[in-house]
Structure formats: structure tokens, C-alpha cells
NUZA-892298 format. One record per atom (N, C-alpha, C, O, CB): x, y, z. Coordinates in steps of 0.2 Angstrom, whole numbers, padded with zeros to 4 digits, always signed. Glycine has a CB too. Layout:
XYZ ...
END
This chain:
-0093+0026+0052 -0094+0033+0050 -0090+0034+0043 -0085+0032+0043 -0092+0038+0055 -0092+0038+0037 -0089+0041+0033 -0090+0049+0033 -0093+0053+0037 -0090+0038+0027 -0087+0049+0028 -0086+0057+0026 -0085+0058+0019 -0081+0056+0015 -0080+0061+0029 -0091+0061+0017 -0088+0064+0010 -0086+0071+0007 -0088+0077+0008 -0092+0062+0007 -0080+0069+0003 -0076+0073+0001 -0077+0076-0006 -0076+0072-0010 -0071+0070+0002 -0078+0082-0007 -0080+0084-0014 -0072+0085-0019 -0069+0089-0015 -0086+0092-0013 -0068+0084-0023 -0063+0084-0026 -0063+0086-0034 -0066+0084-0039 -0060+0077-0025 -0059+0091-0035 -0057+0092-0042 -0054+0088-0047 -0048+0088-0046 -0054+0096-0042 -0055+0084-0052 -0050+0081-0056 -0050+0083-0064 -0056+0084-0066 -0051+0073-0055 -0045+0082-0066 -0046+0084-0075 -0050+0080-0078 -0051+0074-0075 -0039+0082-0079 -0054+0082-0084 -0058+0078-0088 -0054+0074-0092 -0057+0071-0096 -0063+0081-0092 -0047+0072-0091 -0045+0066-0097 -0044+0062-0090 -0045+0056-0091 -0037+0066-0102 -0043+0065-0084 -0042+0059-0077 -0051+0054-0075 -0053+0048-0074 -0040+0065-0068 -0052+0060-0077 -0060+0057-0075 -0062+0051-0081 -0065+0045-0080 -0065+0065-0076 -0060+0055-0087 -0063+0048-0094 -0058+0043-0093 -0062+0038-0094 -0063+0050-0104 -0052+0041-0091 -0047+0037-0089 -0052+0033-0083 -0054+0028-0085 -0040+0040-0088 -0053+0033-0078 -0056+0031-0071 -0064+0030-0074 -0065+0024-0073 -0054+0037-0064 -0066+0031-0076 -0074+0029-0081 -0072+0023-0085 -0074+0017-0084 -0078+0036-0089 -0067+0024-0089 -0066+0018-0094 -0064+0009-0091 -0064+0004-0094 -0060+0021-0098 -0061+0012-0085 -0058+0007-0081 -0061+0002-0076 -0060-0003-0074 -0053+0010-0078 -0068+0006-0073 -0070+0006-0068 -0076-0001-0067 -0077-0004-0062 -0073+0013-0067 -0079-0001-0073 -0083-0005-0074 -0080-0012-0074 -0083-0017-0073 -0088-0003-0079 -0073-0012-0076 -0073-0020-0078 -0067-0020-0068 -0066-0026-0068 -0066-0022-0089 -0065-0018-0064 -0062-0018-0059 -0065-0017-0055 -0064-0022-0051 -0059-0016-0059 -0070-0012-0052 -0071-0008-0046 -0080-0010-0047 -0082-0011-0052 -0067+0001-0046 -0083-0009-0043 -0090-0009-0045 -0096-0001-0044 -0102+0001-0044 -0093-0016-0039 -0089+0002-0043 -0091+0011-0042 -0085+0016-0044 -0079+0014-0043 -0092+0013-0032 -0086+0021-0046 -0079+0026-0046 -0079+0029-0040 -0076+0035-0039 -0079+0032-0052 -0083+0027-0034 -0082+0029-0028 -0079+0024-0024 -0075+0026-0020 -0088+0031-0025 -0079+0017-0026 -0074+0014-0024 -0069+0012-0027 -0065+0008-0024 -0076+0010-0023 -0068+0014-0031 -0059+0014-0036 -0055+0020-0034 -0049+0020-0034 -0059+0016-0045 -0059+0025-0031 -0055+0031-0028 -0054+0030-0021 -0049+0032-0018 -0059+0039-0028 -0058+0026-0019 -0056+0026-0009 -0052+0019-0011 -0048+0018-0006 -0064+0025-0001 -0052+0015-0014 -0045+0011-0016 -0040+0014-0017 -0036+0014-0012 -0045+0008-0021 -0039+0016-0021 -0032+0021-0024 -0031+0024-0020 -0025+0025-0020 -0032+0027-0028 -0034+0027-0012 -0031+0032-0009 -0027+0025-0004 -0021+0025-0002 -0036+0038-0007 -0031+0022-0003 -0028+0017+0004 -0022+0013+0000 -0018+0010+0002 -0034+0010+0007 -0023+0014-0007 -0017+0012-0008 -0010+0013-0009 -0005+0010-0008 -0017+0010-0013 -0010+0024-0010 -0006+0025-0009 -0004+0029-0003 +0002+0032-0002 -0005+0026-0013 -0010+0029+0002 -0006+0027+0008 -0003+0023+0011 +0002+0025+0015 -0009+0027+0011 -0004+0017+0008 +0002+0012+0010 +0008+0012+0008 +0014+0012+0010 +0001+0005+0009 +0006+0014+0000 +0015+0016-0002 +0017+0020+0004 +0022+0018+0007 +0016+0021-0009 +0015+0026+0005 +0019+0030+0008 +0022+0028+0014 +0028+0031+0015 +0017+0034+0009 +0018+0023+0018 +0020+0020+0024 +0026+0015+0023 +0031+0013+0027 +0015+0017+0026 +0025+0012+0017 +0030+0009+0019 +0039+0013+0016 +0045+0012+0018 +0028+0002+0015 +0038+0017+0012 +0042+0022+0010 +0044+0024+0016 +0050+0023+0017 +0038+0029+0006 +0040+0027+0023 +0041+0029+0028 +0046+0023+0032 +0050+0024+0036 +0034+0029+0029 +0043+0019+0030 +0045+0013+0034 +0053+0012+0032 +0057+0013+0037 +0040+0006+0032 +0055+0010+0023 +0059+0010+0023 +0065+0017+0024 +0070+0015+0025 +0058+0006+0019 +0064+0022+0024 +0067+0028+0026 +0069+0027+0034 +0074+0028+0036 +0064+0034+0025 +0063+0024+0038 +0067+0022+0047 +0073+0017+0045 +0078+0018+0047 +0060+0018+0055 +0072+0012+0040 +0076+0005+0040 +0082+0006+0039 +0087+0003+0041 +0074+0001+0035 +0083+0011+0034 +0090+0014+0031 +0091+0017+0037 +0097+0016+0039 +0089+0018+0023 +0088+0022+0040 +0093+0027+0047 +0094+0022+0052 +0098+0023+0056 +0089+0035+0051 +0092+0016+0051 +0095+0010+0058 +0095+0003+0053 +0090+0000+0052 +0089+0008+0067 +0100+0002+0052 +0101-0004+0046 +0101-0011+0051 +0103-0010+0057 +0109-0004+0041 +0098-0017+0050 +0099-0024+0053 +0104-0023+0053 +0107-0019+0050 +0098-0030+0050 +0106-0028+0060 +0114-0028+0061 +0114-0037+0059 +0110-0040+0055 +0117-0026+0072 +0119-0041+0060 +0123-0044+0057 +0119-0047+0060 +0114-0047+0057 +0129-0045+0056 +0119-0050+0065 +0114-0056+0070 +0107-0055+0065 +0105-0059+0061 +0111-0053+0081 +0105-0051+0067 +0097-0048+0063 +0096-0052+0055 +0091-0056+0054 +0097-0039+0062 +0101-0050+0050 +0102-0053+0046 +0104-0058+0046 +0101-0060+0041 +0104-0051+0042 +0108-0063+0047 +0110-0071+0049 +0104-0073+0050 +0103-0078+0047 +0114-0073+0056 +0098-0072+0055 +0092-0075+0053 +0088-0079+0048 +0085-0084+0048 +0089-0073+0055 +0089-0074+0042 +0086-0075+0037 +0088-0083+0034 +0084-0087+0031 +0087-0069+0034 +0096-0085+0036 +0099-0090+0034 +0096-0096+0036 +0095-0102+0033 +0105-0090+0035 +0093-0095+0042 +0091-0101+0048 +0084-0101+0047 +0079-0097+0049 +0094-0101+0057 +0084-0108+0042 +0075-0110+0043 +0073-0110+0048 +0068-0106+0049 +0072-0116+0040 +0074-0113+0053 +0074-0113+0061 +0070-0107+0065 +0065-0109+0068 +0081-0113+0063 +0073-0101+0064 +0076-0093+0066 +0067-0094+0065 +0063-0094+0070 +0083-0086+0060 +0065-0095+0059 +0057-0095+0055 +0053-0097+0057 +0048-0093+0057 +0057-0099+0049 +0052-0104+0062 +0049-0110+0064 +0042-0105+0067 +0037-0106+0064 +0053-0116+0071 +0043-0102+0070 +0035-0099+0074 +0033-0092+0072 +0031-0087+0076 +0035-0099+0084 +0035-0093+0066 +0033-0085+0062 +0026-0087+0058 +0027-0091+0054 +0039-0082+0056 +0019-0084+0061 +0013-0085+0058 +0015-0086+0052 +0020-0084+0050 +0008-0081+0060 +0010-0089+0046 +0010-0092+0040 +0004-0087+0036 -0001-0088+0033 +0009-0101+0041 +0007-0082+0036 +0000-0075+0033 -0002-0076+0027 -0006-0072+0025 +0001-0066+0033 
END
């Protein structure tokens, strides 16, 4: 299922995203639902790193990193 969403943008945003569109994206409907999943991930990980910083690895946690070993059955993505 989608949804579509009607949006306001400036006409220098709009000729910037036209000019670009044809050599990257094969729609300015898909350069915009790009962009948005993209910076939803930023945010997540933004998110993500702000939980990391309020509970830091502890010392065991980071010593892994040293031991290729620690690594051995970590899928290869």
C-alpha cells in the first residue's frame, strides 16, 4: 500500500531536484521517497548513537574488537 502526500517546496528546491533527477533517480518521486528513507536513517542512528553515549561499552565489550577470534561467527553482510 502507499499514500500519497501532497508537499510544499521552494522553486529554487524544486529546479535543484529537476536538474539532478534525470541523471540519478528515474522519477522526482523517487528521489523524494529516497531522501526521506535516508534521512530517516540518519535520525536513527543519531538516535541510536545518543542511547550509546548514555550506556558506553564497557571494557570486555571493547576488548573484543582486538580479537579476530571474538569476530569468527559474525555474518559477513
Amino acid at each position: 500500500m502507499t499514500t500519497q502526500i501532497a508537499v510544499r517546496l521552494p522553486d529554487e528546491l524544486v529546479e535543484r531536484l529537476d536538474a539532478l533527477v534525470p541523471s540519478a533517480h528515474s522519477s522526482r518521486s523517487e528521489a523524494i521517497r529516497q531522501s526521506i528513507e535516508l534521512y530517516l536513517y540518519r535520525l536513527a542512528c543519531e538516535r541510536d548513537a545518543e542511547r550509546y553515549a548514555q550506556q558506553p561499552l564497557t571494557d570486555e565489550e571493547l576488548a573484543l574488537a582486538d580479537h579476530a577470534e571474538a569476530w569468527a561467527d559474525t555474518p559477513s553482510w
